[in-house]
LUMKOL-484742 format. One line per field, with one value per atom (N, C-alpha, C): residue number from 1; atom name; z, x, y. Coordinates in Angstrom, 1 decimal. Last residue first. Layout:
<rs>
pos: NUM/...
site: CA/...
up: Z/...
east: X/...
north: Y/...
</rs>
This chain:
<rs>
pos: 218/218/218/217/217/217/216/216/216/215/215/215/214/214/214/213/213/213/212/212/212/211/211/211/210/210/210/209/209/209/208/208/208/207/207/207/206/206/206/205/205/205/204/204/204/203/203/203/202/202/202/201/201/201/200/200/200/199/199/199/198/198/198/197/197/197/196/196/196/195/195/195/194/194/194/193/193/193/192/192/192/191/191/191/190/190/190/189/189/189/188/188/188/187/187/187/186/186/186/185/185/185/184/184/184/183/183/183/182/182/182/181/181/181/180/180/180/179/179/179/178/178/178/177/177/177/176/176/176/175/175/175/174/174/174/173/173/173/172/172/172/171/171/171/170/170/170/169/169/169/168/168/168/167/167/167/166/166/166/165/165/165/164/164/164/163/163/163/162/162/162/161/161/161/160/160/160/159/159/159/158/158/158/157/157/157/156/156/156/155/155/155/154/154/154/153/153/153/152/152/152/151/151/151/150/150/150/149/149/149/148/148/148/147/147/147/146/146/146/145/145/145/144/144/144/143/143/143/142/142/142/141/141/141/140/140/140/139/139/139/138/138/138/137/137/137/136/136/136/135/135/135/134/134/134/133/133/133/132/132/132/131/131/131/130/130/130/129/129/129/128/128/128/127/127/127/126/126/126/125/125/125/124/124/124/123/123/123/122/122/122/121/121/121/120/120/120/119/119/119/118/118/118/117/117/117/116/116/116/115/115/115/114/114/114/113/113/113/112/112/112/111/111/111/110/110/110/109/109/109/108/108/108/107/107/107/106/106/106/105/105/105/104/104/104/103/103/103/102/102/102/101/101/101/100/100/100/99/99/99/98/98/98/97/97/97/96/96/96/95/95/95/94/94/94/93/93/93/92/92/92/91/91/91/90/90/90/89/89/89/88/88/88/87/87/87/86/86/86/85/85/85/84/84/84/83/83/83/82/82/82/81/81/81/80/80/80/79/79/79/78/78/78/77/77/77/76/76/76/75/75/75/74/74/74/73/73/73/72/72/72/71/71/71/70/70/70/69/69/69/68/68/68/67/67/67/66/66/66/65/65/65/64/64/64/63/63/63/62/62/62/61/61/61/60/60/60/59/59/59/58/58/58/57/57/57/56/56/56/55/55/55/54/54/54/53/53/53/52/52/52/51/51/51/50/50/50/49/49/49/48/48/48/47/47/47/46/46/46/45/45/45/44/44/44/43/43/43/42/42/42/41/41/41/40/40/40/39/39/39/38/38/38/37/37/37/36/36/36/35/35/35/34/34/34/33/33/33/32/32/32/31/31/31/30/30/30/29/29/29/28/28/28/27/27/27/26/26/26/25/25/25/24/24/24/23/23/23/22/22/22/21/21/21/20/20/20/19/19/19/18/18/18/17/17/17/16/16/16/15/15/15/14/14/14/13/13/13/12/12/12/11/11/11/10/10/10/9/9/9/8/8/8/7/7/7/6/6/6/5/5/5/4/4/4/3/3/3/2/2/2/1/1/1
site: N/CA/C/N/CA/C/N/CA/C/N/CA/C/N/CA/C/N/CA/C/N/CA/C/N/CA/C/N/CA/C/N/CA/C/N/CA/C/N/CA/C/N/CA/C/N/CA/C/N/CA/C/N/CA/C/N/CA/C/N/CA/C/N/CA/C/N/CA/C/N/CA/C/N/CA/C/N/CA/C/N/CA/C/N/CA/C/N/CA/C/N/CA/C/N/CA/C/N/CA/C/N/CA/C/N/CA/C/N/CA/C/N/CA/C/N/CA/C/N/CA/C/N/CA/C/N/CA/C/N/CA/C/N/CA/C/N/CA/C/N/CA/C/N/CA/C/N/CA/C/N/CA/C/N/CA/C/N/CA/C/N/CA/C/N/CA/C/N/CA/C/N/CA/C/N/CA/C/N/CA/C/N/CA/C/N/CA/C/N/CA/C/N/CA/C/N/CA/C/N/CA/C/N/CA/C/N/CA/C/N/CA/C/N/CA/C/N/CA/C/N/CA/C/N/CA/C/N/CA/C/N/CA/C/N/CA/C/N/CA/C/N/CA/C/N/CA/C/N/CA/C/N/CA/C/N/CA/C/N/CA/C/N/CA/C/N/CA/C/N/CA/C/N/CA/C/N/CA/C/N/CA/C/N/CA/C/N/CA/C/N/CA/C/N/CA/C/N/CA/C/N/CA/C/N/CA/C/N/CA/C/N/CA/C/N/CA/C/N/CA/C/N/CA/C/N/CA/C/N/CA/C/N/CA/C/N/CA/C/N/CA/C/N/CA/C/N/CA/C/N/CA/C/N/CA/C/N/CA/C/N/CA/C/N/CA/C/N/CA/C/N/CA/C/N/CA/C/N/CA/C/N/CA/C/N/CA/C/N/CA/C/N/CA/C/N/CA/C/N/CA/C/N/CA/C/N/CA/C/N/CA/C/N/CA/C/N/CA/C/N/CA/C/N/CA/C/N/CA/C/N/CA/C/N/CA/C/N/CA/C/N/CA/C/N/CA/C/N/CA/C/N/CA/C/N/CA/C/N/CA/C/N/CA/C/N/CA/C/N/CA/C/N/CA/C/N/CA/C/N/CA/C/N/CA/C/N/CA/C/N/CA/C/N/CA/C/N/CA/C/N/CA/C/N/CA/C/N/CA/C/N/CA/C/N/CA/C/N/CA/C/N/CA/C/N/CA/C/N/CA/C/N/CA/C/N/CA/C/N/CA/C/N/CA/C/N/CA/C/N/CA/C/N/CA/C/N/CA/C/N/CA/C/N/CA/C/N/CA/C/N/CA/C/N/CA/C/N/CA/C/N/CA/C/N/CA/C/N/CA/C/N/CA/C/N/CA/C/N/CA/C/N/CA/C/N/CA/C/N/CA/C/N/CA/C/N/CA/C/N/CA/C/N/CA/C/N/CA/C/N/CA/C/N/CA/C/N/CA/C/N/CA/C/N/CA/C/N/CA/C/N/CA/C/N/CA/C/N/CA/C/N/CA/C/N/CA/C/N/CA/C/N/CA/C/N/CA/C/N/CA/C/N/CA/C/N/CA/C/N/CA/C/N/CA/C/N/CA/C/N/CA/C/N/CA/C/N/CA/C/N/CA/C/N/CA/C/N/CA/C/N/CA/C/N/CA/C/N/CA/C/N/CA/C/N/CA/C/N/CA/C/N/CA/C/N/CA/C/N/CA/C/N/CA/C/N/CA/C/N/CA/C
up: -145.0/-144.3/-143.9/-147.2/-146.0/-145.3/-149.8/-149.7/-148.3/-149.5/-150.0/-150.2/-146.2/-147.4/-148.0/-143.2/-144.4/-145.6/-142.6/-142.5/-143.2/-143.5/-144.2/-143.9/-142.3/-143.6/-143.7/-139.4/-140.1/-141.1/-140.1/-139.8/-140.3/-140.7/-141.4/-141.2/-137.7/-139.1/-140.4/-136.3/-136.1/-137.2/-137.4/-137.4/-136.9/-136.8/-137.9/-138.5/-134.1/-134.6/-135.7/-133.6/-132.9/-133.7/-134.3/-134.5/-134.8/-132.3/-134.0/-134.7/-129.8/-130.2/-131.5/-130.3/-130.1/-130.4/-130.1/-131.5/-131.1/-127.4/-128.5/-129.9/-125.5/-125.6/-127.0/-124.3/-124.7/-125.0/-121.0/-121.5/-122.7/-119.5/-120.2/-121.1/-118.3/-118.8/-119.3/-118.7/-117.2/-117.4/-121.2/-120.1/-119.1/-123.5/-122.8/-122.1/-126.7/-125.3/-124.9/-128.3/-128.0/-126.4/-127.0/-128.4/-128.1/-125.1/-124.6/-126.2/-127.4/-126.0/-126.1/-130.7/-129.7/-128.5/-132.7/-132.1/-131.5/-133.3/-134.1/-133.7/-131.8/-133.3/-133.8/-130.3/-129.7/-131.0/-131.3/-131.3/-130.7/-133.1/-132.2/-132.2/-133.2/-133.5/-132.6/-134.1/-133.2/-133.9/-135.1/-135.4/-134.6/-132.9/-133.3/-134.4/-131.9/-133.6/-133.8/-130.3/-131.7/-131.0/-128.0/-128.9/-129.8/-127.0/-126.4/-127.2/-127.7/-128.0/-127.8/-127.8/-129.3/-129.3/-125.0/-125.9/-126.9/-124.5/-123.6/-124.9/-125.1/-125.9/-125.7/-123.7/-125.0/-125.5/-121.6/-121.5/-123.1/-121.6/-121.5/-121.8/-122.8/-123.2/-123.1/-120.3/-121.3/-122.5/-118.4/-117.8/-119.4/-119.7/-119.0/-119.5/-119.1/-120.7/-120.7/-116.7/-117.4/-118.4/-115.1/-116.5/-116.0/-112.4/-112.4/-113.9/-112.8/-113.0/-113.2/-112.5/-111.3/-111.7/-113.4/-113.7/-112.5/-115.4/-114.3/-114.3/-118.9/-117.4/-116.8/-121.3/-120.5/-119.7/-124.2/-123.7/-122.6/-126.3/-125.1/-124.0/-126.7/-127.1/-126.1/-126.0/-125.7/-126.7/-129.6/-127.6/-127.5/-130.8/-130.8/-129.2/-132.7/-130.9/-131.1/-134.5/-134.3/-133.0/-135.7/-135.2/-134.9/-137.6/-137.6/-136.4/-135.7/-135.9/-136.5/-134.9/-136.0/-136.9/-132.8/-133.8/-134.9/-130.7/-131.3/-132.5/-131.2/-131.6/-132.2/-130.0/-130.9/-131.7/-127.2/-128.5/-129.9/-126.7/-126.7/-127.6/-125.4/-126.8/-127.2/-122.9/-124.1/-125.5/-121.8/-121.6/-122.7/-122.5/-123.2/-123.2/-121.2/-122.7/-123.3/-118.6/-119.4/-120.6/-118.6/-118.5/-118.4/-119.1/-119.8/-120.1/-117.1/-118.4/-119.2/-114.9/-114.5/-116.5/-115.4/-115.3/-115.2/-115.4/-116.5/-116.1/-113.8/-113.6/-114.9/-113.5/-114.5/-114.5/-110.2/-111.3/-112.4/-108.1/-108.9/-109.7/-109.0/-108.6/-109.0/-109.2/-108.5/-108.5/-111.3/-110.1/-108.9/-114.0/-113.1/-112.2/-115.0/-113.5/-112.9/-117.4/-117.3/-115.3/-118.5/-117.7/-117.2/-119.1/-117.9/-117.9/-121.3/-120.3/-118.7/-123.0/-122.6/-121.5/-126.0/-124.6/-123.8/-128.2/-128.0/-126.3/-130.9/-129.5/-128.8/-133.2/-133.0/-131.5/-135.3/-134.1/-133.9/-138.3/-137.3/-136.3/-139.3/-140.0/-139.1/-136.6/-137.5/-137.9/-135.5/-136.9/-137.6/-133.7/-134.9/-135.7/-131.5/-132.3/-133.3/-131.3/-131.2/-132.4/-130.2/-131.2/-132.4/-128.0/-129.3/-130.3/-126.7/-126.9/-128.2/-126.1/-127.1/-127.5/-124.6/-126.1/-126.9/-123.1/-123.0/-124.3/-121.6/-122.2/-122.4/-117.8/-119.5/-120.7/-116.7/-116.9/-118.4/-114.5/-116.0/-115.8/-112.9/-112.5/-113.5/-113.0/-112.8/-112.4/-116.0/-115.4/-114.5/-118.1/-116.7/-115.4/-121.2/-119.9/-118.6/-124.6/-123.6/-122.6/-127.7/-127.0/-125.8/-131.1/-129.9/-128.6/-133.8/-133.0/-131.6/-136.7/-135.6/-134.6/-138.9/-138.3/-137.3/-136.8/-138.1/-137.8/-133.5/-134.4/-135.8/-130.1/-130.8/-132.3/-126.6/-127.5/-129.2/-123.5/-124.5/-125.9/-120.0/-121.1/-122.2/-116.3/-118.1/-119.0/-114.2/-115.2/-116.6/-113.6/-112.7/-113.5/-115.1/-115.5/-114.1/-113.5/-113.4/-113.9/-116.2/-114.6/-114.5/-117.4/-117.7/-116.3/-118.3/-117.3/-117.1/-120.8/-120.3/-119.4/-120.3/-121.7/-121.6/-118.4/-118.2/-119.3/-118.5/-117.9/-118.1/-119.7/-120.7/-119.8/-118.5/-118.1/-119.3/-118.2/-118.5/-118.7/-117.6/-116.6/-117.1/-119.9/-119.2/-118.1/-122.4/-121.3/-120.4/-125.5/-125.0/-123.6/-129.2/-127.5/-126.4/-131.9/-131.3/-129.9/-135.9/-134.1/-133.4/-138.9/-137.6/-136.4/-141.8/-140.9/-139.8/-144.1/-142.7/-142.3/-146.2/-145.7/-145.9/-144.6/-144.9/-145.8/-142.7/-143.8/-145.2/-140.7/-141.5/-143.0/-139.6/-140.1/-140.9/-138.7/-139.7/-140.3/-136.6/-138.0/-139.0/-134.6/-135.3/-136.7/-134.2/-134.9/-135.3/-134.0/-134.7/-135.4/-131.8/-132.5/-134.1/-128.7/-129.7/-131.2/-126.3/-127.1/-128.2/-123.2/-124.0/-124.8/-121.0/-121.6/-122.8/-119.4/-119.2/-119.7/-122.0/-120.7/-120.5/-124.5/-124.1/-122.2/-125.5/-126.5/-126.2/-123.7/-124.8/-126.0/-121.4/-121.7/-122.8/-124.2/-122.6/-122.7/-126.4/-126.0/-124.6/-129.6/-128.2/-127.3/-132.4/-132.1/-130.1/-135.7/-134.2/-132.7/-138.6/-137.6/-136.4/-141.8/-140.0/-139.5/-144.8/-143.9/-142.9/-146.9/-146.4/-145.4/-147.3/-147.6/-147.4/-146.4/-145.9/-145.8/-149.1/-148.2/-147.1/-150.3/-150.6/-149.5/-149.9/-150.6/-150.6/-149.9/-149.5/-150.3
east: -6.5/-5.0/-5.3/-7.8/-8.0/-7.5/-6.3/-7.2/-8.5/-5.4/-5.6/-6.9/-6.1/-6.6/-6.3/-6.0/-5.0/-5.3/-8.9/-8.4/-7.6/-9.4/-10.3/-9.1/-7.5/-7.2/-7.9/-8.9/-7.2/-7.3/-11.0/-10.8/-9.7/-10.1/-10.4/-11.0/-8.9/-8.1/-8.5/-11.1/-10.3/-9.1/-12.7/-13.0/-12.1/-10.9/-11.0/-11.9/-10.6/-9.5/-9.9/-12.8/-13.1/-11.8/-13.5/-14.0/-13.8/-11.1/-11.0/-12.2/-12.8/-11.2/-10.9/-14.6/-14.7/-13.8/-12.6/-13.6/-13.9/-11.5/-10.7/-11.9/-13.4/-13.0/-12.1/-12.4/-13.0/-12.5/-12.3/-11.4/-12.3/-14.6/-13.2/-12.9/-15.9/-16.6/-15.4/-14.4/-14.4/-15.3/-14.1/-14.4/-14.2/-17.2/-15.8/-15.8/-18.9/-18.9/-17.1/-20.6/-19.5/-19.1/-22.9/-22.8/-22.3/-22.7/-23.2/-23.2/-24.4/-24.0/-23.6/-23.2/-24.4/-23.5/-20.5/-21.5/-22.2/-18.4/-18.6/-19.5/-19.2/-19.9/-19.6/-17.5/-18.5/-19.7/-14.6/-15.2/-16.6/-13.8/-14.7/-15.5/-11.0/-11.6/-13.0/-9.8/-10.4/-11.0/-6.9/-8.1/-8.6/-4.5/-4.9/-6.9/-4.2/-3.9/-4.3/-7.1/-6.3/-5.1/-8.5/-7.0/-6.4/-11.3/-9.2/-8.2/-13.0/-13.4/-11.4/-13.0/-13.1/-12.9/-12.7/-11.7/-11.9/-16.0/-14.9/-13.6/-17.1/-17.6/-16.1/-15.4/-15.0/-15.7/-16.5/-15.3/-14.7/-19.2/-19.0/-17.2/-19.3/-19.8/-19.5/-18.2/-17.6/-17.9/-20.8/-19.0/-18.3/-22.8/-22.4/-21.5/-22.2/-22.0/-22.0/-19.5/-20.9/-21.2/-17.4/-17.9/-18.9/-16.3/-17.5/-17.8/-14.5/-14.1/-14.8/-15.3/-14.6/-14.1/-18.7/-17.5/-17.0/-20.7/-20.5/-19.0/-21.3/-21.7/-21.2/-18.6/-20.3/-20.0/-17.9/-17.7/-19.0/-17.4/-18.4/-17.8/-13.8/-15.3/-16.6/-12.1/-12.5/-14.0/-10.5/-11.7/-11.8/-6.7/-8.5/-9.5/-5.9/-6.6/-7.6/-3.5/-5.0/-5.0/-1.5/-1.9/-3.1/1.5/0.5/-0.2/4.2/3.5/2.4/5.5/4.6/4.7/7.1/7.3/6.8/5.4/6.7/6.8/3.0/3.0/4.3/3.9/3.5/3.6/4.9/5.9/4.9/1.9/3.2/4.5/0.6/0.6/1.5/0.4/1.0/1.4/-0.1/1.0/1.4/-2.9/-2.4/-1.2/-4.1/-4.0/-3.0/-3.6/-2.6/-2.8/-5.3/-3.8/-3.3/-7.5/-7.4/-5.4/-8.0/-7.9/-7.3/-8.1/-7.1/-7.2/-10.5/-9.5/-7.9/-12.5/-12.4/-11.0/-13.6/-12.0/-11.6/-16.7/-15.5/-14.4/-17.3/-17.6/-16.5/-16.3/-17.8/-18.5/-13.5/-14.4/-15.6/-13.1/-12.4/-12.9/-14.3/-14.3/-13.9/-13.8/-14.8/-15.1/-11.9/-12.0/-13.4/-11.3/-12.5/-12.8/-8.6/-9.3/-10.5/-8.4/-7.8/-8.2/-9.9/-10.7/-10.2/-8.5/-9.7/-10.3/-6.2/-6.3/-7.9/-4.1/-5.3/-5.2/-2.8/-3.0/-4.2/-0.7/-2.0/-1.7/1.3/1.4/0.1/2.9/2.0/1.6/5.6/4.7/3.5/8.6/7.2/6.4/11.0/10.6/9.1/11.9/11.6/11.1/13.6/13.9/13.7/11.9/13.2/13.4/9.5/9.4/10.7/10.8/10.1/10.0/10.9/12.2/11.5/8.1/9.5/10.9/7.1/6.9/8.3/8.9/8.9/8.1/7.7/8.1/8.0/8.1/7.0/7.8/10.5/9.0/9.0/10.9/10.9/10.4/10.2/11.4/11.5/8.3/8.3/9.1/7.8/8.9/8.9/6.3/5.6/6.8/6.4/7.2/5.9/6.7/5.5/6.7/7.0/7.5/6.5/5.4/5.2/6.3/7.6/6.6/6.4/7.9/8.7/6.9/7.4/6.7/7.1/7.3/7.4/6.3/7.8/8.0/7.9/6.0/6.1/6.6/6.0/5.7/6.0/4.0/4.4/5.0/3.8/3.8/3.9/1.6/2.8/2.6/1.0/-0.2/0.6/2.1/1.3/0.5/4.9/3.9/3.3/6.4/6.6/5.5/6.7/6.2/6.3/7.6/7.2/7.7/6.8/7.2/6.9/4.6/6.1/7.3/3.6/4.7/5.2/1.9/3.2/4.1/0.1/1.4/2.5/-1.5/-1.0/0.3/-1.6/-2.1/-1.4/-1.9/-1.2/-1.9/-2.6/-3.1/-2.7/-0.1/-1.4/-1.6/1.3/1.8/0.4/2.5/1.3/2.1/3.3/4.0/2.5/4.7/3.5/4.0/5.3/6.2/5.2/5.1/4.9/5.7/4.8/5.7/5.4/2.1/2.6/4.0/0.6/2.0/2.4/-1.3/-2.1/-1.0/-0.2/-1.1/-1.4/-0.1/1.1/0.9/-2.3/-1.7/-0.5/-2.9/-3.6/-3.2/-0.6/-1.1/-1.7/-2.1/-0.6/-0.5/-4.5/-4.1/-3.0/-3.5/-5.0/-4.8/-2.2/-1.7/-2.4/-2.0/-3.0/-2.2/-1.4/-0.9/-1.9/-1.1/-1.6/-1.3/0.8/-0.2/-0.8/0.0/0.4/-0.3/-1.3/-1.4/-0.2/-1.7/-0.7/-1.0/-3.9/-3.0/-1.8/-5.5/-6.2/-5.4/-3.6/-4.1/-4.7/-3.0/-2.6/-3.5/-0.4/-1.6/-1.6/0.7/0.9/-0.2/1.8/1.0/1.5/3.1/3.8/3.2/4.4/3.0/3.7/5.2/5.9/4.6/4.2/3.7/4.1/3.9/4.8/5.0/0.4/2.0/2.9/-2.0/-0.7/0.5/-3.5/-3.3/-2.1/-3.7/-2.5/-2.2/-6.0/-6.3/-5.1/-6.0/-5.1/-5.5
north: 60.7/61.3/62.6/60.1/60.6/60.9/59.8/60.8/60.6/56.0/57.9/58.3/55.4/55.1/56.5/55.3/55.3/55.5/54.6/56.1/56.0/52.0/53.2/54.5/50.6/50.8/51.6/50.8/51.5/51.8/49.4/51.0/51.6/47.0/47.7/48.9/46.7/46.5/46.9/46.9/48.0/47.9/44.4/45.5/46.8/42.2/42.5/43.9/43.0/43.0/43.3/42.0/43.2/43.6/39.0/40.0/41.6/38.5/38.1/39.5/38.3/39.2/39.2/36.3/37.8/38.7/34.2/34.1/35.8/34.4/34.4/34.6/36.8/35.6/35.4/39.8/39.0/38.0/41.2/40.6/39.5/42.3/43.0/42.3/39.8/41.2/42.0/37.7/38.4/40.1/36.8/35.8/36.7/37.7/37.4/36.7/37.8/37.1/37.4/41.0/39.6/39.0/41.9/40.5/39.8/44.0/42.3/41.6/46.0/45.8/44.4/45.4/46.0/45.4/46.4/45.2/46.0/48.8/47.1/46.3/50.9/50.9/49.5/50.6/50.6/50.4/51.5/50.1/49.9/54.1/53.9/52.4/55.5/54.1/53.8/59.1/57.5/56.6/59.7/59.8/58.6/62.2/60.5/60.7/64.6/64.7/63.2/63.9/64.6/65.2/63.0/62.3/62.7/63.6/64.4/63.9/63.1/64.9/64.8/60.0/60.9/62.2/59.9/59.4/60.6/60.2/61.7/61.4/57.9/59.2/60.4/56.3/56.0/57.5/56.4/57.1/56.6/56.3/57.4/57.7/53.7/54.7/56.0/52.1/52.4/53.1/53.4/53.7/53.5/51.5/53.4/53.8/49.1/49.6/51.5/48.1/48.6/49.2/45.9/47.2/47.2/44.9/45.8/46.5/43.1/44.7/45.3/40.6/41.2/42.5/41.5/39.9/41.1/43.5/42.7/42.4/43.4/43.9/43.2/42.9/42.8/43.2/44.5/43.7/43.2/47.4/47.1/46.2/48.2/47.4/47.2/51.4/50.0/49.6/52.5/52.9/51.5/53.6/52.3/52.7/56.1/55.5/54.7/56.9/56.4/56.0/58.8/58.4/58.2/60.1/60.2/59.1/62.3/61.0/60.9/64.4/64.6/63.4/64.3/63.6/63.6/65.9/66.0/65.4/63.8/65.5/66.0/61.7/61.7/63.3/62.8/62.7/62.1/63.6/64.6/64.2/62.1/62.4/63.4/61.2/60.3/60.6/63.6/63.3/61.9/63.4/64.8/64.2/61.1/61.1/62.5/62.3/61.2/60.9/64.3/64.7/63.1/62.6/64.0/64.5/61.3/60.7/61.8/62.9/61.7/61.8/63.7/65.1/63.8/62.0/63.0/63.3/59.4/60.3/61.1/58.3/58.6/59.7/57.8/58.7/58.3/56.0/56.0/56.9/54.1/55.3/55.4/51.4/52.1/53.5/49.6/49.2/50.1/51.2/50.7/50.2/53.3/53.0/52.6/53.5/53.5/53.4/52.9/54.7/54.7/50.3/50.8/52.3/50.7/50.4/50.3/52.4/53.0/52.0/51.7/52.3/52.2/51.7/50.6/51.0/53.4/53.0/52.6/53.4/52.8/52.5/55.4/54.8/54.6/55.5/55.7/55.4/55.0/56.4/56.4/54.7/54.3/55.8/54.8/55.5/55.2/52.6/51.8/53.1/53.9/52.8/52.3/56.3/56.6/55.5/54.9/55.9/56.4/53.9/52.9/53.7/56.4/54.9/54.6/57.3/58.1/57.0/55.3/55.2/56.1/52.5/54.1/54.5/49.7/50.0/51.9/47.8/48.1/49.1/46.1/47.0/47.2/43.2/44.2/45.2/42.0/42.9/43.8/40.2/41.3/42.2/38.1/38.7/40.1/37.2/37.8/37.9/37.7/37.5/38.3/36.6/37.1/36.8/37.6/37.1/37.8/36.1/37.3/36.7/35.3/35.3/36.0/37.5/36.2/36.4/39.1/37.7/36.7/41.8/41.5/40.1/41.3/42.1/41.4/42.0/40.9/41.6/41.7/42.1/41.4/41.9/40.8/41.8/41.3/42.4/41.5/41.0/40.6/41.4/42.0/41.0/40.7/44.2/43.5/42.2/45.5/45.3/44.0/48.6/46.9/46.6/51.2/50.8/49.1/54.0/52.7/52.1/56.9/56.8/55.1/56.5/57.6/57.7/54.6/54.5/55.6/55.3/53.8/53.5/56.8/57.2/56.0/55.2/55.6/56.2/51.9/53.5/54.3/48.4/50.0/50.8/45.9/46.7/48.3/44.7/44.3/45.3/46.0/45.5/45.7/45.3/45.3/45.1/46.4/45.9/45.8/45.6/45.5/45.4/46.1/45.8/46.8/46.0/46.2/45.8/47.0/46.8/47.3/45.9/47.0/46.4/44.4/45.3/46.1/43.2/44.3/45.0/41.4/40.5/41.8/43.0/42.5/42.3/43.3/44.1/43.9/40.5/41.3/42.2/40.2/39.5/39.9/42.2/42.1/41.3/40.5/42.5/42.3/37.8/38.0/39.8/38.2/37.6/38.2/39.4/39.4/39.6/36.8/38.1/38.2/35.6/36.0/37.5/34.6/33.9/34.1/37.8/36.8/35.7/39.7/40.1/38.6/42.4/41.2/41.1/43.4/43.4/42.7/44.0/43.4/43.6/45.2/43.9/43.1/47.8/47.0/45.6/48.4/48.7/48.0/50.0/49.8/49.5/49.6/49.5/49.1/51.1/50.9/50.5/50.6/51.3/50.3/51.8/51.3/51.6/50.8/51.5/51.2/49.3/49.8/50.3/49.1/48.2/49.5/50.0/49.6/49.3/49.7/51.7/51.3/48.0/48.8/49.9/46.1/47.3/48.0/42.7/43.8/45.0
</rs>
């Protein structure tokens, strides 16, 4: 534990690669704890950043999960997903980590990268952070592979991880494309990495964090 954490509320939101039905990412939340953080973690599968403004039936389950209890998961779809200014409201965190980019990547669904779509939902998420004069990080997606049923390609997440880093300020980004080469880590649907991968990718955006936290980077 280098200290740059302990005490620290952080507030971590993200989408499927942070809770889908079934599955929670146990491994970041954990880590961060391990780090002490006070955390509380929400993930709701397929989310758009519009969906923590304006929170939507989650299609694929949400989960969230606080301190050390354990994650609670529902694929209950009458629920919906979560508001961030609520959460923001509720828990007062010193920073907010948001784990975003491969639902904008609209790999399967247009054949160009939706600049102007990512642009005004990243601006719209970021607004009560701003307000709140939150500090904040943006994790980018990880490579992962070619192909499977969500068409990636290492293009497509190149490009919309490059576009991430020019729009998320006041967030400092995480650029997971830098933890592996193309195709390293193994998934199971080209998105979605496998559990030993996810460990990985965790334990590299866990020591990002702590680099930026770290006095005298702030």
């Amino acid at each position: 534990m280098s200290g740059a954490l302990v005490g620290l509320a952080i507030l971590v939101i993200g989408d499927s690669h942070i809770a889908s039905v079934g599955h929670f990412n146990d491994a970041l939340h954990e880590g961060l704890v391990e780090q002490g953080a006070i955390v509380n973690t929400f993930g709701v599968c397929s989310s758009l950043p519009d969906d923590w403004i304006r929170p939507s039936q989650p299609i694929c389950g949400r989960g969230e999960r606080h301190g050390a209890s354990p994650a609670q998961l529902s694929n209950n779809s009458t629920l919906r997903g979560w508001s961030l200014p609520a959460l923001i409201s509720s828990y007062k965190p010193n920073l907010v980590v948001i784990e975003m980019g491969d639902t904008l990547a609209g790999y399967s669904v247009t054949s160009e990268m939706p600049r102007e779509l990512i642009a005004k939902q990243v601006a719209d998420l970021l607004q009560p952070v701003r307000a709140n004069k939150i500090g904040c990080i943006w994790v980018g997606p990880p490579w992962g592979t070619e192909g499977g049923p969500y068409k990636k390609t290492f293009a497509r997440v190149k490009a919309v991880s490059d576009y991430l880093a020019q729009i998320v300020t006041p967030c400092r980004y995480v650029n997971s494309l830098l933890s592996s080469r193309p195709g390293e880590w193994s998934t199971v649907d080209g998105v979605h990495l496998t559990a030993t991968s996810t460990r990985l990718w965790d334990d590299y955006i866990i020591h990002a964090i702590d680099e930026i936290e770290a006095p005298g980077q702030r």
